[in-house]
N, C-alpha and C positions, 0 to 999 in steps of 0.2 A: 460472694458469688452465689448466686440461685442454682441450686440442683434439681434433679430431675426427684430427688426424696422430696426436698420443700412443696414441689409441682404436684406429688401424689398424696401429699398430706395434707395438700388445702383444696384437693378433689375429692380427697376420701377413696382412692385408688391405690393400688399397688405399684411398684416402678416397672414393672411388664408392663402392662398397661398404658400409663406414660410413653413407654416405648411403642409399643404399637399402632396407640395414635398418632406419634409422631412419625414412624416409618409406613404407616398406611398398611399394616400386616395385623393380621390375626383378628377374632371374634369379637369386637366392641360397637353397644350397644349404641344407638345414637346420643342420647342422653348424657350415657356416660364420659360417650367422645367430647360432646358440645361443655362438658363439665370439666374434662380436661384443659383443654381451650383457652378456655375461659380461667381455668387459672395459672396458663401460661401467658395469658393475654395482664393478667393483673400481676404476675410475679417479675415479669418482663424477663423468662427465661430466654435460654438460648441455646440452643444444641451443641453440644461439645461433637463438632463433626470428625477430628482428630481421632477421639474416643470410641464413635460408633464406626470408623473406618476398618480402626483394629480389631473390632468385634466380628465388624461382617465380612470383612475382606472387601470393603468397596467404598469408593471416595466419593461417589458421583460425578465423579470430576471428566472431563472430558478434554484432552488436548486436540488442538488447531496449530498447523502449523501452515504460516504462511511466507512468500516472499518477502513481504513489503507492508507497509499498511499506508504508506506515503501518498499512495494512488487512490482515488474514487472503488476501482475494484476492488482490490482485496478489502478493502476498509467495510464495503458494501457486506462482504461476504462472515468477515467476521461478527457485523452487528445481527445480520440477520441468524449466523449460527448462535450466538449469545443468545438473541432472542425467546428459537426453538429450546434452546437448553433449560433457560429460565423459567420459562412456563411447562415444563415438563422437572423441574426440578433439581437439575445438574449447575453443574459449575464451569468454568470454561479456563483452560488453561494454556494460554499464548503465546507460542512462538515465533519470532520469524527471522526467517535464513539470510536476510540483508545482502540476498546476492550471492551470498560467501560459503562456497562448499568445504566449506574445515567449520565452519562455524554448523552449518547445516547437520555435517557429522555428530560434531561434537552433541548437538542438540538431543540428537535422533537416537543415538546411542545415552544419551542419561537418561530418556524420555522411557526407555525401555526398561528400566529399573524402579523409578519412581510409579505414587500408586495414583495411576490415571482407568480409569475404567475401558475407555475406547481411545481413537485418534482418528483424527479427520487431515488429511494432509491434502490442502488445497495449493494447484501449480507443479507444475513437473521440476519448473527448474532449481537445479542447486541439489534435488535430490533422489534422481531416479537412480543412481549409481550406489548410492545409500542405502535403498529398500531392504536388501538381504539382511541388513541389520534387524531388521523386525520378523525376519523368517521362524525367530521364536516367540515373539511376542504373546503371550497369554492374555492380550485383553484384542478386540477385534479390530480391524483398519482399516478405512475405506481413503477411496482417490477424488477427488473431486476437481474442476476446472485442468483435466488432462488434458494433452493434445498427440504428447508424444507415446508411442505402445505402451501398455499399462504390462506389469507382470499379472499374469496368468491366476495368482491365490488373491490378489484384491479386487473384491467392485469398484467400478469406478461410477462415477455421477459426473458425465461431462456435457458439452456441445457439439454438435455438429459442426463441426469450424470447417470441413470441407466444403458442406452446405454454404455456409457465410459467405467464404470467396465466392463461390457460386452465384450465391444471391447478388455481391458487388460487380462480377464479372456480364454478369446477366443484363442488370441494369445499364450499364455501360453501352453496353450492343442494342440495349433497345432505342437507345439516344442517337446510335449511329457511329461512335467509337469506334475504329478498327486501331489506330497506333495510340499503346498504351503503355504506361511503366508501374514497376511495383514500387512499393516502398514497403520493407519487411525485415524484422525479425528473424534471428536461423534458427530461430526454434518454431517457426508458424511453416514450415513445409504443406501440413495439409489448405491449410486457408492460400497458398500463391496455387496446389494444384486445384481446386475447387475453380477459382479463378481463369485459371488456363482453361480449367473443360469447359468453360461458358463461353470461350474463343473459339476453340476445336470444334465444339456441335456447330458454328458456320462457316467452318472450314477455312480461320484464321487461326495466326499462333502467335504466342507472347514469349520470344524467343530470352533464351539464359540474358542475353543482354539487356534487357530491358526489366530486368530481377537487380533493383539495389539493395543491398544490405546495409542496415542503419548500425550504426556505430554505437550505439544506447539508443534504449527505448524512452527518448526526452525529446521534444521540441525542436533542443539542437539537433539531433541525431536523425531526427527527420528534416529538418531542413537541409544538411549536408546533403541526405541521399537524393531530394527532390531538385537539389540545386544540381547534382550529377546526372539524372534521369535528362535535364531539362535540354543539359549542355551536351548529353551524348546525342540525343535524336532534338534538335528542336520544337520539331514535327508535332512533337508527343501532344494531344491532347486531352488526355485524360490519365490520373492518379490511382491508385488503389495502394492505402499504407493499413499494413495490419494492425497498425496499433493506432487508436483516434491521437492519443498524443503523437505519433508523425506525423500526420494527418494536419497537426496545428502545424506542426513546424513548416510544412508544405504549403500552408497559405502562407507565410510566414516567405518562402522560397517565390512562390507565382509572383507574391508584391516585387521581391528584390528585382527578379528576373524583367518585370514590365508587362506580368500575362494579367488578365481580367479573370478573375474566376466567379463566374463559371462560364462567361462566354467564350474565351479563347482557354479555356483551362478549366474542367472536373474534376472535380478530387471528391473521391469517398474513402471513408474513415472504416473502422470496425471496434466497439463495444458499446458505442451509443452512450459513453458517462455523460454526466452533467455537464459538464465545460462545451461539449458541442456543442450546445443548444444557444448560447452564446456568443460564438464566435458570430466573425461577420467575413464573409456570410455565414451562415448556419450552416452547418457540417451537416450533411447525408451520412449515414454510419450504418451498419448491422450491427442491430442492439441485439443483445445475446442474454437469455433470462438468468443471469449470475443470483439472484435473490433466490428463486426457485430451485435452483442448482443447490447455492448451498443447501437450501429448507431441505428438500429431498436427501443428499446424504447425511445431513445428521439425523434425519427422520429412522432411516435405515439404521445406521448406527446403536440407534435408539431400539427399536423392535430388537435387533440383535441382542441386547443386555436386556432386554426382557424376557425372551425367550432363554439366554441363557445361554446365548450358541452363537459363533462366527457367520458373518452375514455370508452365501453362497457368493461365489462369484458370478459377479454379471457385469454387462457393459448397457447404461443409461443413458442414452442420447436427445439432447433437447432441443430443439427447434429454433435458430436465429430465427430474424424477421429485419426486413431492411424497411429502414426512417429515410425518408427522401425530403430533403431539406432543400435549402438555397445554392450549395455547391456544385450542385450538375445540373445542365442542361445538354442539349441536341446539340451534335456538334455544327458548328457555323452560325449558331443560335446570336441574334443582338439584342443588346439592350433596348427598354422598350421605346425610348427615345433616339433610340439611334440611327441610322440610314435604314 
């Protein structure tokens, strides 16, 4: 195995030296750097990272914990935090809670012993109940893609999800919508009231009853609630599901039922993945910048172990934007062929 001696012997360097152009610290010359280099590059050394962790107290390593990676989102959000880490140097260490709050625990509490430099915990669920476990944590921790209250000593780096239903509630009324049902998630409360107050400001209301709760956030789960929605108010014509995956299950629900969507039936989605752009018809959604989200907190995370210090607490809030596709139109609107 090549050492960092062999490395300083066919530089004509000392292993200081070696070391410090390898950790980017202390006074070397360029010459002497590009001379290094170069005989790591011919020795085909390789940093015993193990070694220099115990030295410095630092692994570069950065843990991510997330839900799921099964989904377009969190999957998005990991590549892109990888990403940031990579070109900045660190490493990326992966969790995810599968749902399961004993699993989530378990994680969260070994995570806290092991030598991870910071933690990025993207998604509220599985383990807001959990956080206190890291109320000693010695390395820094931020929140990312929150919805539900964040404790008070972490930043978080989230969306505007009250905006989003906003933005879908909004659109809806300008097409002429007044009788409408949800399809949501009990963990999306702010994205159904966003939603509502684009009713309220013209002095309509989107009553408890017209609020389904999906049974899983899957296709099926959204089909169930749309199929419930459709059978409680017939009337209904127009959708808002928090999750674009209900959202399919809900065209999925208009076919069985015999509606046309989107002339006798609108439905808009929210996160804007990939699979909408797809479907038929194409999903209208509020895309929500999940890539930007994560880059910004691990960005943060990052200055933090630079500086050397616990990021301040603050709350990030980033701007949906709603994609208006083939799934809505004006209500009583027909096809262009038709009477």
């Amino acid at each position: 195995m090549v050492t960092m001696q062999d490395v300083a012997e066919r530089a004509g360097v000392t292993k200081q030296t070696v070391s410090n152009v390898i950790r980017g610290r202390g006074a070397v010359s360029l010459p002497t750097a590009a001379r290094v280099r170069a005989a790591i590059e011919e020795l085909g050394y390789t940093p015993n990272l193990v070694a220099r962790s115990l030295a410095t107290g630092a692994t570069r390593t950065v843990g991510l914990f997330v839900p799921t990676v099964t989904g377009s989102f969190y999957a998005d959000i990991v590549e892109e935090v990888e990403d940031v880490l990579d070109a900045n140097g660190y490493h990326l260490l992966l969790c995810t809670t599968r749902l399961d709050g004993e699993r989530a625990k378990r994680h969260l509490a070994g995570l806290t012993s092991r030598s991870v430099d910071a933690l990025l915990i993207a998604g509220d669920r599985d383990l807001i109940d959990h956080l206190p476990l890291l109320a000693e944590a010695a390395f820094p921790v931020a929140l990312c893609a929150w919805e539900t209250d964040a404790p008070d000593r972490f930043p978080v780096v989230t969306i505007d999800y009250e905006r989003a239903g906003f933005l879908a509630g909004r659109h809806l009324r300008e097409l002429g919508h007044e009788r409408v049902a949800v399809l949501a998630s009990p963990d999306h409360a702010p994205r159904v009231a966003g939603f509502r107050r684009a009713f309220t400001a013209d002095g309509l209301t989107v009553p408890d009853g017209a609020v389904h709760l999906a049974s899983e956030p899957t296709p099926a789960g959204g089909f169930a609630a749309a199929t419930a929605a459709l059978t409680a108010d017939p009337r209904t014509t127009a959708l808002f599901a928090t999750h674009d995956v209900l959202a399919l299950g809900a065209l999925e629900a208009a076919r069985a039922a015999g509606r046309s969507v989107p002339y006798d039936l609108s439905i808009v989605g929210h996160d804007d993945n990939p699979e909408v752009g797809v479907a038929r018809p194409a999903l209208t959604s509020v895309a929500i910048p999940k890539r930007e989200m994560a880059r910004e907190a691990v960005e943060l995370l990052l200055r933090a172990l630079t500086k050397s210090g616990v990021p301040t607490n603050s709350m990030h809030l980033l701007r949906p934007e709603l994609v208006v596709r083939d799934s809505t139109a004006p209500v009583g609107c027909a096809p262009a062929d038709g009477p």
